[in-house]
N, C-alpha and C positions, 0 to 999 in steps of 0.2 A: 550285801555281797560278801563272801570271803572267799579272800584269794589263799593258793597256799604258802605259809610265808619262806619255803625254801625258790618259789618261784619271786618274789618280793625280793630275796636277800643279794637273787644273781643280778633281777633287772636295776633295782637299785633308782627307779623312775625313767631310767636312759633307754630302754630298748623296748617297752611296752611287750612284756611276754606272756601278759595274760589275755593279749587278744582286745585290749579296749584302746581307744583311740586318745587316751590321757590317764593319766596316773591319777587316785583315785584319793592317793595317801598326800600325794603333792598337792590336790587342789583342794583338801580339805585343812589342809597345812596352812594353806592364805590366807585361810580367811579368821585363823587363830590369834594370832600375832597383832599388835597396835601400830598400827600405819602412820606415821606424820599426817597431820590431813593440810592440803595445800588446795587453796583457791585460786582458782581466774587459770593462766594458760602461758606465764612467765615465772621461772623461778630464776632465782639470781643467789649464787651462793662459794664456797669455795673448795672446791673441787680437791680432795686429799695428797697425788690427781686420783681418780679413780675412773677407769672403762673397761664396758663389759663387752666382749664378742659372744655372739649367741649363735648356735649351731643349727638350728632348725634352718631344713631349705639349703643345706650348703652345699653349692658353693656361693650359691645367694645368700648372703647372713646381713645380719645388722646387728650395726655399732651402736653402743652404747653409752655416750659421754656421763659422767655421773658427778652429782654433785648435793649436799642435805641445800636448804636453803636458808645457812649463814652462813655467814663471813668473817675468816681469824682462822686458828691453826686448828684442820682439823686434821692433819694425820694418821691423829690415832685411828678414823674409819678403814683407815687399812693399813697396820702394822699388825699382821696378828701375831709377833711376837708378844705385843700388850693385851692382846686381849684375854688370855688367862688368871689374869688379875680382879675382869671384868666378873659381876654378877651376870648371869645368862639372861634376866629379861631389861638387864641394861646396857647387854651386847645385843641383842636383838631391836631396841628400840631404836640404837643409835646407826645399825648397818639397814634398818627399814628404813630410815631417815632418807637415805642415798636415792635420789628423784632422777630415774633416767630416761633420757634423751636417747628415742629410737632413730638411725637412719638405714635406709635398704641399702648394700655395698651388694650390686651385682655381678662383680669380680673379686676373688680375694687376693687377686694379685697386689700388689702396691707396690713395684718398680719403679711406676713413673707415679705416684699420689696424686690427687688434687688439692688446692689450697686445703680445705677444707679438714680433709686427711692428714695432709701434713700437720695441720694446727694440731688434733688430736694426738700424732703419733708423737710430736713433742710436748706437749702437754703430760703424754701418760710417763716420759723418760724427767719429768721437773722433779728435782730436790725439792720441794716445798707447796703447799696449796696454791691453785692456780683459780684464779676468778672467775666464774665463766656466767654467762646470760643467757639461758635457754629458753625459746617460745617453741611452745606444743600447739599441736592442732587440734587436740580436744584435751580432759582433761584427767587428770594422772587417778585410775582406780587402782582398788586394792586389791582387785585381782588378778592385776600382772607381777603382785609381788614372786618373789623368785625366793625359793625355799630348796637346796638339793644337798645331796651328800657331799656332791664332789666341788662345787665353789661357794663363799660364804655367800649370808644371804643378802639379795638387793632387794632394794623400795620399788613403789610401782614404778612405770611406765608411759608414754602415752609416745605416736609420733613426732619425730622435731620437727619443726620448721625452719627455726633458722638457731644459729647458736655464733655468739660472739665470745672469743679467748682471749682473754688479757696475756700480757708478757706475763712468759713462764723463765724460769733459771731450771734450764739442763743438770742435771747430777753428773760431773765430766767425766766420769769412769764410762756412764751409759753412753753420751754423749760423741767418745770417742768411735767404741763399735756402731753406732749408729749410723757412723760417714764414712766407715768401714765397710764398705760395698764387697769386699775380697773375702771377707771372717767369715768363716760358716757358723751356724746358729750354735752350733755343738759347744763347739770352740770359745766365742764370745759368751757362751752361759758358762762356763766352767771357768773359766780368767776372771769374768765381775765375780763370779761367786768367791774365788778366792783372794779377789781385793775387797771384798767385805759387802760386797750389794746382795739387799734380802732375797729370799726366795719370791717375795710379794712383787718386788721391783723387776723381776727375771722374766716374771709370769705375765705381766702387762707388758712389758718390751715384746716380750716374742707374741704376745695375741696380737698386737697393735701393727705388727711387720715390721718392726724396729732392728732384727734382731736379722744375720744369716746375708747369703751373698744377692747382688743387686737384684740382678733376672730372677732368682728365689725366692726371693723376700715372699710372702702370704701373711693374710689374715687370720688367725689362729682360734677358734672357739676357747672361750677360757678354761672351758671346762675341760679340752682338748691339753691348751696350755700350761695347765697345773699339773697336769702328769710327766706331761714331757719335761717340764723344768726337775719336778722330785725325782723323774728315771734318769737322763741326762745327767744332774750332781750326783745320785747317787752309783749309778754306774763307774764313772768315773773315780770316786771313791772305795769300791771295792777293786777294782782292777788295785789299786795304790795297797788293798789292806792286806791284799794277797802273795804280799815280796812281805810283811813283817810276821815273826818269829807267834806261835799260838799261845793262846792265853796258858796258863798252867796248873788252875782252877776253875770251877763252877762259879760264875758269879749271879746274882738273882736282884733283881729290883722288882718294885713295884711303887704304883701311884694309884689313891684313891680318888676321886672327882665324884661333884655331883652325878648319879646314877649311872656309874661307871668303873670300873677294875683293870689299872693295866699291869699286864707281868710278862717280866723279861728276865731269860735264862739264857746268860751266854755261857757256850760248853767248850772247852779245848777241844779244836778240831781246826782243821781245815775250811773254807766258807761255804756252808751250809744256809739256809734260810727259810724262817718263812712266819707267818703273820697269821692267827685265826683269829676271828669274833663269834661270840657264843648271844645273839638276841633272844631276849626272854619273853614270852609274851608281854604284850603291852608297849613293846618299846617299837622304835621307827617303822623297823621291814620285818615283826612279827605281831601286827597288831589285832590277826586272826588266830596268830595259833594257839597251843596249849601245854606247849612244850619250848623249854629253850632250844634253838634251833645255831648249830654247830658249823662252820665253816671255815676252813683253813686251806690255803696258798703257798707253793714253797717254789725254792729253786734249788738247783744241789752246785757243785763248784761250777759247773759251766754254764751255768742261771739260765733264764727260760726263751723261749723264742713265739709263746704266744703270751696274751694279754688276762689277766688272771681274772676270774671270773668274781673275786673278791672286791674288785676296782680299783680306784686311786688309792685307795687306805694302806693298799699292799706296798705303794712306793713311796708316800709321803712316809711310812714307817721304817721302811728300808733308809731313806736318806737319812733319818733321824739315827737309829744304830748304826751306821756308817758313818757319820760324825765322830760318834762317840769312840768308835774302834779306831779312828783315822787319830782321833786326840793321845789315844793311849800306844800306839803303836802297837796294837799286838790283833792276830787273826780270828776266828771265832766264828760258832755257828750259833745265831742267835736265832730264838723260841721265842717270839712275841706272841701274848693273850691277849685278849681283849673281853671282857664282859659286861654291857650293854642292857641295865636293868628297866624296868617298866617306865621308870620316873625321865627316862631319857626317849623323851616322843617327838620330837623334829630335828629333821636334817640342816647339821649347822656348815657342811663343808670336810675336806679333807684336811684342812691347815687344826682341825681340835687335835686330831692322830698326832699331826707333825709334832704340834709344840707342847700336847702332853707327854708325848716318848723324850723331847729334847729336857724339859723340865726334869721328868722320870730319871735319866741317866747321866742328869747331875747330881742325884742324889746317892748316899753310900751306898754299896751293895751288902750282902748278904754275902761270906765266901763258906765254900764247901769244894769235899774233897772227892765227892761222887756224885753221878747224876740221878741217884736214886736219892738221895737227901738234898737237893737240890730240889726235884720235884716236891717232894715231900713238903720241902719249908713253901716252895710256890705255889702250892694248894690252900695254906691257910688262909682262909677269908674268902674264898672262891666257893658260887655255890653251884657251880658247873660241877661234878662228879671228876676229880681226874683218870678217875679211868676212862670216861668218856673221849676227856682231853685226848689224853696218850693213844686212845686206838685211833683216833684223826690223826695224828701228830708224822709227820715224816721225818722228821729230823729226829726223835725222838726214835724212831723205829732203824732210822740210818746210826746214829750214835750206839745203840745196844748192839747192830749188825757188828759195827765194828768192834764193839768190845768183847762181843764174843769170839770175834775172829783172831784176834790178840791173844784172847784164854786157851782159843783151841791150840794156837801156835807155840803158844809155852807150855804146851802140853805136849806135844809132837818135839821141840826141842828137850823136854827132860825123858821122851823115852828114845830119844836117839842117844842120850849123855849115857 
């Protein structure tokens, strides 16, 4: 079968827009990857914490309790702040590890929880790995593992039946919004975020219903959750970037990765933005085509009001340059690239974008005094054509707008002198 992969690049596995009734790229994706293999119908292990909400059927969904099957500090299955450090088939063997525990939640309200609920929703808000005993009703394949763009990957699957939670220690920051029935979700993601709680921690509070005022409270799809946490800081963050003083150069980064090219052009201006990925054949969502296939996302100062056909990538990159402009105090319209080579063939999640941009724009830049050498220097090692770039580019095309309006205007003041 070939799909075309500018139709591949929008649906991204989420929306099935080629008319077949499951993702083709997804379920072939399962069955690639090295599974933990677990016998019998008990796993007993220590939970990061880690739970997953799954969206299919909602507002019917199921919860997800997660745990590999040992015991001791495992953490690291979700900070993916560390996982950059990881080899990729040593990050995949250790987040397939993660053996979850399905139950049906036929309400996503959780106003009033059940025990049961409850355990989870403080389990996913613990500072530290939590112990948990889970028996399934049959027995965990490998074809429920979980492979997508937008949340990292989980291990299979199988029914719960029952699950017993050891005493968890609450992280007290979360802890506090937690029995905060009054705090709106908005509010309490933007306060932990700037008392220091990760974006990982934000994203399991608000799936879990941890998170927002009492009667409101809901159960959140992660996949749901991870956007909203990266839109939510990062929003917040550009409203702040938009009172400091504009950059006063071109600045230019880039980071290379396994089968991959990020490049970032922040331009003096006003807040402009926007995010493209150039997949090449071979890679995730062009593994029909024969052409690298070009997609870009933007917003201009008074950012957008629908949801970008690009996905999560567009806001987990946005929060990431929003960081960085928020650290430096100064405004800017940043050009984020992205190129996306053959050798990069599974969907590892939105948090790779995050934490390669946040890596990326610790490192020095490149300064320039025009955005013509700017581009220029940001084409080297790109095997995307920039002129292909620049005719997709909006910010690129809004930035020349106004320099030439500028040109024309000091043109029109020296024939009035």
């Amino acid at each position: 079968m070939k799909i075309p992969p500018q139709l591949c690049m929008v649906c991204r596995g989420g929306k099935l827009l080629c008319g077949l009734t499951f993702c083709p790229i997804e379920v072939a994706n399962t069955l690639k990857p090295r599974v933990t293999s677990v016998t019998g119908n008990e796993v007993y292990g220590s939970s990061p914490p880690s739970v997953f909400v799954g969206r299919h059927s909602y507002p019917k969904v199921r919860v997800y309790p997660s745990a590999p099957p040992v015991v001791g500090d495992t953490m690291l299955y979700e900070d993916s702040g560390r996982w950059l450090s990881m080899d990729m088939e040593e990050f995949l063997s250790m987040r397939l590890s993660l053996l979850r525990g399905g139950m049906q939640v036929r309400d996503v309200s959780v106003a009033n929880p059940d025990y049961t609920m409850q355990e989870i929703q403080v389990m996913a808000i613990s500072s530290r790995p939590v112990e948990i005993d889970m028996r399934v009703s049959k027995p965990f394949s490998e074809r429920s593992v979980r492979l997508s763009e937008d949340t990292p990957p989980m291990g299979p699957s199988a029914p719960l039946q029952k699950i017993a939670i050891s005493e968890s220690k609450a992280d007290q920051r979360v802890e506090k919004a937690f029995y905060d029935t009054d705090l709106l979700a908005s509010e309490a993601m933007s306060s932990l975020y700037r008392s220091g709680v990760t974006v990982s921690q934000l994203t399991r509070a608000l799936s879990v219903g941890a998170l927002g005022t009492g009667r409101r409270r809901r159960l959140v799809p992660t996949r749901w959750a991870i956007t909203a946490v990266d839109s939510t800081l990062s929003d917040a963050l550009v409203r702040r970037i938009k009172g400091y003083s504009e950059l006063g150069e071109f600045l230019v980064f880039r980071r290379e990765t396994p089968g991959n090219l990020f490049v970032g052009i922040l331009a003096p201006s006003t807040w402009r933005y926007e995010w493209g990925e150039a997949w090449f054949p071979g890679s995730t969502w062009n593994l029909w085509g024969t052409n690298p296939e070009v997609m870009i996302d933007y917003e201009d100062y008074r950012g957008r009001d629908t949801y970008p056909d690009i996905g999560g990538c567009y806001y987990a990159a946005r929060l990431a340059v929003a960081e960085y402009l928020d650290a430096v105090r100064r405004q800017a319209a940043p050009i984020l690239w992205r190129e996306i080579y053959p050798s990069f063939n599974l969907p590892v999640g939105v948090w790779y974008v995050r934490e390669n941009l946040r890596e990326m724009f610790r490192s020095k830049p490149e300064r320039f005094s025009s955005l013509a050498e700017a581009l220029r220097h940001a084409s080297i090692g790109m095997r995307v054509p920039l002129e292909k770039w620049v005719s997709r580019s909006h910010v690129v095309k809004a930035l020349r707008s106004v320099t030439l309006d500028h040109f024309m205007g000091d043109m029109h003041d020296g024939d009035r002198g």
